[in-house]
Backbone as a ProteinNet text record, in pm:
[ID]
protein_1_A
[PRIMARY]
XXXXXXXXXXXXXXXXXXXXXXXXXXXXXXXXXXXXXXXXXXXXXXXXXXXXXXXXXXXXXXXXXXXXXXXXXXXXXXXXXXXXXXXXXXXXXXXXXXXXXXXXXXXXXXXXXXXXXXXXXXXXXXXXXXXXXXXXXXXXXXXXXXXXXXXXXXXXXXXXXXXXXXXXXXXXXXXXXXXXXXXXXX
[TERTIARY]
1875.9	1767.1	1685.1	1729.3	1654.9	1594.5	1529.4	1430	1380.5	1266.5	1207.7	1044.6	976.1	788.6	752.9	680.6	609.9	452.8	368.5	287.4	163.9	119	-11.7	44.1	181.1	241.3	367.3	336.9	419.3	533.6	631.1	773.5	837.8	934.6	964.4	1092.1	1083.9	1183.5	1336.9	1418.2	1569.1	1592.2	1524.5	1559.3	1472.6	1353.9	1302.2	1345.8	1359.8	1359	1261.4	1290.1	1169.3	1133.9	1019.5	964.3	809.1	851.2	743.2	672.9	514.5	448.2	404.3	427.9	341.6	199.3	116.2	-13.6	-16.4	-17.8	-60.9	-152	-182.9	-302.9	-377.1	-450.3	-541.7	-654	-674.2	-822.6	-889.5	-969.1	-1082.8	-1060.8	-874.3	-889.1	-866.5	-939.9	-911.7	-828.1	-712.4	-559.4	-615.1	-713.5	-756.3	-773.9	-911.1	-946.6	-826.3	-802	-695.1	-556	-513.2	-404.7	-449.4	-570.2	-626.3	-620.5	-691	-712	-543.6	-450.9	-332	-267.9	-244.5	-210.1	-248.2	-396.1	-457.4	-420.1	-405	-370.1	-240.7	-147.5	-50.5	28.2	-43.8	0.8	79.5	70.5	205.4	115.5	231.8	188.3	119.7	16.8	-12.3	-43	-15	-61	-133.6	-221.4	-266.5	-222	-138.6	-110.9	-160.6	-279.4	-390.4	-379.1	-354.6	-347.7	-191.3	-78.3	-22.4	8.2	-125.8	-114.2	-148.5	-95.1	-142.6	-274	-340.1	-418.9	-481.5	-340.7	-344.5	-393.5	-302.4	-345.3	-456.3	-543.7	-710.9	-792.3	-742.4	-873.5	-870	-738	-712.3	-773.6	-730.2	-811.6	-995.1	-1016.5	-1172.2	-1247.1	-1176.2	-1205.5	-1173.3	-1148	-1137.3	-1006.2	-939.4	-756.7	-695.1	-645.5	-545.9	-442	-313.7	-174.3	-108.1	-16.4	102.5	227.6	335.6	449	512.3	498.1	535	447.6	307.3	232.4	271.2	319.3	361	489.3	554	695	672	637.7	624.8	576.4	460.9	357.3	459	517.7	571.2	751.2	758.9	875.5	843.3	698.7	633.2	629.4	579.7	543.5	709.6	793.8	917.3	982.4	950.5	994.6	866.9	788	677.9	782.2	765.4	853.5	999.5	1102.6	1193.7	1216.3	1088.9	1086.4	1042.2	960.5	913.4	1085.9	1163.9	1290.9	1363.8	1337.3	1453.8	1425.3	1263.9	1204.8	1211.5	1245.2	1215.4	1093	1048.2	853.8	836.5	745.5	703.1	549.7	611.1	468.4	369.4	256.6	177.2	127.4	188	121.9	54.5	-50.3	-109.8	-64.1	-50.6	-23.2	-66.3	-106.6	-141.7	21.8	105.8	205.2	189.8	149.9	127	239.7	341.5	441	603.2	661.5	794.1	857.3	866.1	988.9	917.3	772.6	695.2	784.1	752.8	779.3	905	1003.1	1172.7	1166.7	1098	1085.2	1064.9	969.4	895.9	976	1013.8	1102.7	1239.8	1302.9	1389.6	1502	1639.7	1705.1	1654.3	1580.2	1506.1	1462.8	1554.5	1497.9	1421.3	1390.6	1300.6	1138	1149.1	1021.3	965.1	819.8	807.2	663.4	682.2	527.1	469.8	321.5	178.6	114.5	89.5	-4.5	-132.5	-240.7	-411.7	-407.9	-391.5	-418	-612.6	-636.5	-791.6	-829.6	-970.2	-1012.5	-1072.6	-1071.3	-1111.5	-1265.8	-1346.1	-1510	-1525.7	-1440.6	-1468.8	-1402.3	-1330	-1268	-1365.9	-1404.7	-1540.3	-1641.2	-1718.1	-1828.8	-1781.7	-1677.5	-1641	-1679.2	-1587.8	-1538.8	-1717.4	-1803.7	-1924.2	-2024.7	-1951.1	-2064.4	-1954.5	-1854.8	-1791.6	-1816.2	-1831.3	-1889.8	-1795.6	-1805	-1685.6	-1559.7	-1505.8	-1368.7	-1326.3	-1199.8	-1186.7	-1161.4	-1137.8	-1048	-1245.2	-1255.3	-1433.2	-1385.7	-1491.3	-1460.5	-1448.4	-1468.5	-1375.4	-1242.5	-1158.1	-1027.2	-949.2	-1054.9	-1041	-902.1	-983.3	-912.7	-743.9	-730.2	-592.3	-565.5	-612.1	-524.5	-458.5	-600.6	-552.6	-419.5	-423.3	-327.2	-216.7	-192.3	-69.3	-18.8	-73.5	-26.6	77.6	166.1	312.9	313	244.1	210.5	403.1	405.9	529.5	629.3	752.9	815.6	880.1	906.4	950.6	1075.9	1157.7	1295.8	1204.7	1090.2	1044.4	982.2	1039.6	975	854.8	740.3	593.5	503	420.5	333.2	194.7	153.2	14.9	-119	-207.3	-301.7	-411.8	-525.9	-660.6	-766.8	-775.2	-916.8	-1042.3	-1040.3	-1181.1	-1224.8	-1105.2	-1141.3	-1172.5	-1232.4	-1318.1	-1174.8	-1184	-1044.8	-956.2	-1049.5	-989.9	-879.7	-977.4	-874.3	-738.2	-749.8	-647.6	-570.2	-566.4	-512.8	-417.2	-543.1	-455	-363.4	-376.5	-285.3	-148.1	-153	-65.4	61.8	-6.2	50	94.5	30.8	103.9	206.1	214.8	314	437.5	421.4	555.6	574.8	518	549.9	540.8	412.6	416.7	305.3	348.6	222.8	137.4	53.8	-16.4	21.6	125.6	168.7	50.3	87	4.2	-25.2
-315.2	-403.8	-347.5	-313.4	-254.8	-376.9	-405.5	-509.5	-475.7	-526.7	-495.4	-518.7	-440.5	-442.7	-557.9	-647	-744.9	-654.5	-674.8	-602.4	-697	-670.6	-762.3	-802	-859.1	-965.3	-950.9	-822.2	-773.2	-738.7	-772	-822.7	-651.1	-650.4	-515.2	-533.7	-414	-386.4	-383.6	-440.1	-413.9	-305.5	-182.3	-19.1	64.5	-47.8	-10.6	-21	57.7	16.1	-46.8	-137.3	-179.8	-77.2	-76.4	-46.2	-94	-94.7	-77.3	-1.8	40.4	130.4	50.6	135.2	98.6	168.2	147.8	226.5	216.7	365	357.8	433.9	418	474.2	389	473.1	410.6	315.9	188	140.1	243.4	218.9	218.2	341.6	410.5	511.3	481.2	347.9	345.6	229.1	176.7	116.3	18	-89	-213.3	-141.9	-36.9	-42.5	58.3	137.7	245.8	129.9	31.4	-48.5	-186.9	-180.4	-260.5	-211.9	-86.8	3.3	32.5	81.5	80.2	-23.1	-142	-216.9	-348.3	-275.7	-348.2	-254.9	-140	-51.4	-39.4	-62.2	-83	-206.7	-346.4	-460.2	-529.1	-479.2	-486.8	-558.5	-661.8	-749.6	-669.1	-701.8	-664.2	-741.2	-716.9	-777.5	-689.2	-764.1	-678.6	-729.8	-601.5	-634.4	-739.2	-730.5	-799.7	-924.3	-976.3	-1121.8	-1189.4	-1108.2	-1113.3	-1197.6	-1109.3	-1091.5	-1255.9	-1311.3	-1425.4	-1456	-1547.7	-1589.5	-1560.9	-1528	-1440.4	-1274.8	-1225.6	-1094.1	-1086.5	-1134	-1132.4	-1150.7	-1210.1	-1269.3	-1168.4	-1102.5	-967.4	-825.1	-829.6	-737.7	-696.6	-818.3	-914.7	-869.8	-892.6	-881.2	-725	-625	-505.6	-458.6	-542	-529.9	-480.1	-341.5	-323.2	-384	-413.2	-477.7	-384.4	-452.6	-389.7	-390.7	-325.8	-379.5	-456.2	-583.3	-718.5	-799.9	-783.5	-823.6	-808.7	-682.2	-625.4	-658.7	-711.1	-689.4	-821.8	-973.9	-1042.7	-1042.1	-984	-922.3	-792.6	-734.7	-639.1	-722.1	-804	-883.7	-944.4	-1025.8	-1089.7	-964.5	-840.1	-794	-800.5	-737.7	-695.9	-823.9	-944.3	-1014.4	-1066.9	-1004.1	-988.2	-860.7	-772.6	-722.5	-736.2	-795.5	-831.9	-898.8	-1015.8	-1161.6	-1042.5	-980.6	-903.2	-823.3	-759	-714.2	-818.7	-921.3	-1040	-1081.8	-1125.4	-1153.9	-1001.1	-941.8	-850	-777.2	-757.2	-721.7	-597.7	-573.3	-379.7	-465.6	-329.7	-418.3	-315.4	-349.8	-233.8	-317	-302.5	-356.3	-241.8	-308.5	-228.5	-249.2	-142.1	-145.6	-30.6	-50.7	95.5	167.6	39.2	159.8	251.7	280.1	413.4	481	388.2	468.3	433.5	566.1	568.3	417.7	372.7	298	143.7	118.1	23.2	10.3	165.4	182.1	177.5	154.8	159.7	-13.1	-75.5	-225.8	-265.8	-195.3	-238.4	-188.9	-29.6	25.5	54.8	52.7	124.4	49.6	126	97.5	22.2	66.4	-15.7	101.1	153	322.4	304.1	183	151.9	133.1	127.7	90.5	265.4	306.3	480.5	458	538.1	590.8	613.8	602.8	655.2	685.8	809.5	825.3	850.2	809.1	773.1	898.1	1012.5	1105.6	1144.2	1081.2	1147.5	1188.9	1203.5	1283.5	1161.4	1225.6	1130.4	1067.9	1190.1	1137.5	1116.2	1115.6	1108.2	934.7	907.4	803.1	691.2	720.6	681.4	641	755.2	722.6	609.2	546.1	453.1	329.4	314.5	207.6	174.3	246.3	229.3	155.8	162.3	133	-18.7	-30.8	-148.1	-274.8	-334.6	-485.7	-616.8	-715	-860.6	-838.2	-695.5	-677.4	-716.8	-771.1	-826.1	-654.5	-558.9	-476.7	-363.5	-357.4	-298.6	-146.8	-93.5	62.1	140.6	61.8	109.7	111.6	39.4	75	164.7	243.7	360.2	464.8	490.3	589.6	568.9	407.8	392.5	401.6	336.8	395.5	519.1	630.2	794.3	803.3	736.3	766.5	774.1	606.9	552.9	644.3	693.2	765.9	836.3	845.1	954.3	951.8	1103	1110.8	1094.4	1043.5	1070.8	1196.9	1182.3	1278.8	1280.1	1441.5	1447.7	1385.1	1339	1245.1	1102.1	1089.6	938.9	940.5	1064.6	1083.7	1035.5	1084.4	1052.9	1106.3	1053.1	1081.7	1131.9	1244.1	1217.8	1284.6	1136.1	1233.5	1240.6	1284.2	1319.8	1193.5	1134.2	1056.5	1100.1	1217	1276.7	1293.4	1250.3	1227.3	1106.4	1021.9	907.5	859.5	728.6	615.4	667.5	659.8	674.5	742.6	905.2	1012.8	1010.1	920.5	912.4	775.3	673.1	622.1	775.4	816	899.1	992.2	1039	1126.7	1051.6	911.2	875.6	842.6	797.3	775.7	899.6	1010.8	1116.5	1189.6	1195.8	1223.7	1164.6	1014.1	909.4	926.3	979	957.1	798.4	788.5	602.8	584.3	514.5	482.1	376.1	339.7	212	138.6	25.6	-37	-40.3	-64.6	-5.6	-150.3
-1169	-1200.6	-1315.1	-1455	-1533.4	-1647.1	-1692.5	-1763.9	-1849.3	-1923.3	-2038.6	-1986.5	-1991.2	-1982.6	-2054.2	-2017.8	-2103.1	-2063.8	-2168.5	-2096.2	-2015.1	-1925.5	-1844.2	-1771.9	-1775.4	-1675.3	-1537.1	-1572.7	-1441.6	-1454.3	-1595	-1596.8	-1671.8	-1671.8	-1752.1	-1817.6	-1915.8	-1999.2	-1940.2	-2047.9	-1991.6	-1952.5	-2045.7	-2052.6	-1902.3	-1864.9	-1771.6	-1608.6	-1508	-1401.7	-1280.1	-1207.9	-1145.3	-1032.8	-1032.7	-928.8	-868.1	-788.3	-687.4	-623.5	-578.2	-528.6	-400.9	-255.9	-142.5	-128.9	-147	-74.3	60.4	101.4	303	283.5	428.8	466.2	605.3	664.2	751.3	704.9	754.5	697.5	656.2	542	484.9	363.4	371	300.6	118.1	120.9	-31.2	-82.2	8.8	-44.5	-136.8	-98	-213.6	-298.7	-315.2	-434.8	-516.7	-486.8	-549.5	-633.1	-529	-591.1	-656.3	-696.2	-801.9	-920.4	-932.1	-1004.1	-1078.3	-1032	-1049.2	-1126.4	-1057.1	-1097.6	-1245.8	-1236.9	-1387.2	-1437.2	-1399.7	-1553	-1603.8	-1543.4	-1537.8	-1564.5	-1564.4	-1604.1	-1476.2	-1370.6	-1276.3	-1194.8	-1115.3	-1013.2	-852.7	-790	-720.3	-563.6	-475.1	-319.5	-190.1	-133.9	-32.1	126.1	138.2	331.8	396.9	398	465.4	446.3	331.5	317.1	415.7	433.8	509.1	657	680.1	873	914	976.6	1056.2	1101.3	1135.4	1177.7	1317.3	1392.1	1532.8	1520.3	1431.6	1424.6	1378.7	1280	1194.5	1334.4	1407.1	1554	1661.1	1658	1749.1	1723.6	1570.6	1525.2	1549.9	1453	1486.7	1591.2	1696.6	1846.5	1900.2	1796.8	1821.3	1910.9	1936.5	2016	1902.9	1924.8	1860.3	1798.9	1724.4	1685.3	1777.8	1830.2	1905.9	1785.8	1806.2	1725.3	1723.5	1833.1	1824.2	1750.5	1715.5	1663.2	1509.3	1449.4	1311.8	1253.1	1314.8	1285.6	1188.9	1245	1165	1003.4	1023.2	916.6	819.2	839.2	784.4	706	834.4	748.1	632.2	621.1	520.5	370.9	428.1	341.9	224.7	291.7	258.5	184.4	231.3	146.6	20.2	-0.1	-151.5	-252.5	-177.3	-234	-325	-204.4	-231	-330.9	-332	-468.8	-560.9	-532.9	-704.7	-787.4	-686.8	-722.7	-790.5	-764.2	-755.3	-900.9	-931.8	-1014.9	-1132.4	-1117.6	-1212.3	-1246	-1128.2	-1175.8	-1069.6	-1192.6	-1140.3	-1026.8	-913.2	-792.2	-789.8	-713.3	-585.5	-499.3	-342	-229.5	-184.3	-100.1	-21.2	121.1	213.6	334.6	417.3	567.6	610.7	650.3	715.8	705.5	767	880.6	964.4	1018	1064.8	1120.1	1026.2	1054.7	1000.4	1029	1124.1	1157.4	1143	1088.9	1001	830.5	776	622.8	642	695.9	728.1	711.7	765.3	769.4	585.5	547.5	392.4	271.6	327.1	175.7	230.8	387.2	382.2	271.9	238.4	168.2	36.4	-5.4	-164	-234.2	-289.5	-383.3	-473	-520.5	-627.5	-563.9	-438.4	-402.6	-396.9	-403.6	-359.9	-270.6	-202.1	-102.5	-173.1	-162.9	-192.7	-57.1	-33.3	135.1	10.6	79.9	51.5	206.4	183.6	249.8	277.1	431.2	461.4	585.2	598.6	715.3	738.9	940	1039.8	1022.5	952.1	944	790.8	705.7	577.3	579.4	655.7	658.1	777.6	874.5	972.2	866.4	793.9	712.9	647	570.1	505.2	542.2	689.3	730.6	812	812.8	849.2	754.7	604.6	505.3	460.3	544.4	440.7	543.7	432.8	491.4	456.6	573.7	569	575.3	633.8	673.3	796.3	840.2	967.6	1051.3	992.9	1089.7	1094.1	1256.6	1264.4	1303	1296.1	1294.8	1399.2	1503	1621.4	1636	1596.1	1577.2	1474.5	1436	1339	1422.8	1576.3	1602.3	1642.4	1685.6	1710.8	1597.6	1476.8	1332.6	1306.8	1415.1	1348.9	1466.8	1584.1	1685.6	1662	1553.8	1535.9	1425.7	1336.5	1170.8	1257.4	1120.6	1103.5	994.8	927	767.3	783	624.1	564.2	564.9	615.2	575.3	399.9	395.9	272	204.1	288.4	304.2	242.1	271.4	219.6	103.2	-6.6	-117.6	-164.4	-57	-66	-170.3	-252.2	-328.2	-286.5	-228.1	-134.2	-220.8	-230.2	-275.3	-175.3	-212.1	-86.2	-175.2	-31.7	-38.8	-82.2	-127	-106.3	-290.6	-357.9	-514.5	-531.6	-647.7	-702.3	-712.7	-686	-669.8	-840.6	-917.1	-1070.7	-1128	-1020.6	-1050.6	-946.4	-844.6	-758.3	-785.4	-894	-980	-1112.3	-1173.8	-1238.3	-1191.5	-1073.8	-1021.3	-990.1	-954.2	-879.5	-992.2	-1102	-1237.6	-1295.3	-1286.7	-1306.5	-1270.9	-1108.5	-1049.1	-1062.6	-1075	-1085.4	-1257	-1336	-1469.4	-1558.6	-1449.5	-1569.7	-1603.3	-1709.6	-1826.9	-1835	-1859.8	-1885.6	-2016.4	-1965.9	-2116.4	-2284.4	-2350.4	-2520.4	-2531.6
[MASK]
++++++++++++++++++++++++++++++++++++++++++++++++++++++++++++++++++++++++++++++++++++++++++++++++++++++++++++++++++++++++++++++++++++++++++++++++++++++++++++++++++++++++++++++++++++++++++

């Protein structure tokens, strides 16, 4: 699937390969704003998990009930096929997703080498203080801790990118671009 970059519009060079970036992480560690940030700079199409989830899961959440994995599976199939159309279509992505457990990100990237991890690596009260100051999100900050329950940081087999929450979104845009070696089209 190699293409040509148009730049702004998501699409890429013949000489280029597509890819895609997942952001995980637990609520509140960043994923919107970090894969906004990314993705304008980058020209590349972007989606957030969240817009995803059903109407059932937003009211469960809402209501402070955890997602079970019958609850996710749907939601995670959705994601995989955003993905999939961006491959199909020829376009460099970044979704956001928390992605907590292995056999979730097996649903989103397995077998797709073009897609790569990003862990939004943070702490339990640096990540609390957040989700305390953010406002009009369906997911409330009591379900912080099943988030920390459910995590299975990345193994190294899932060629993960991890940076720490605890830098300004910018520099954890630049890092992430650094590590993968990509540029912001000219």
């Amino acid at each position: 699937m190699k293409r040509r970059l148009e730049a702004g519009n998501g699409e890429v060079r013949r000489d280029a390969p597509v890819q895609v970036l997942v952001l995980m992480g637990v609520s509140g560690s960043g994923k919107t704003t970090v894969g906004a940030l990314l993705a304008g700079r980058l020209g590349w199409s972007s989606a957030e998990a969240d817009d995803f989830h059903p109407p059932a899961n937003i009211a469960k959440m809402r209501s402070g009930v955890p997602l079970d994995d019958a609850d996710r599976l749907p939601w995670l199939e959705a994601i995989a096929t955003q993905i999939d159309r961006w491959r199909a279509e020829g376009k460099h992505g970044v979704i956001t997703c928390s992605a907590l457990k292995r056999r979730y990100r097996d649903v989103i990237i397995g077998g797709r080498p073009e897609v790569r991890l990003v862990f939004l690596q943070g702490e339990r009260e640096l990540v609390a203080d957040r989700l305390a100051a953010r406002l009009g999100h369906f997911m409330p900050p009591t379900l912080l801790e099943s988030q920390f329950a459910a995590l299975e940081e990345p193994d190294p087999e899932e060629r993960p990118v991890i940076v720490s929450i605890r830098e300004p979104p910018q520099l954890l845009a630049e890092q992430i671009m650094a590590a993968l070696d990509l540029d912001a089209p000219r």
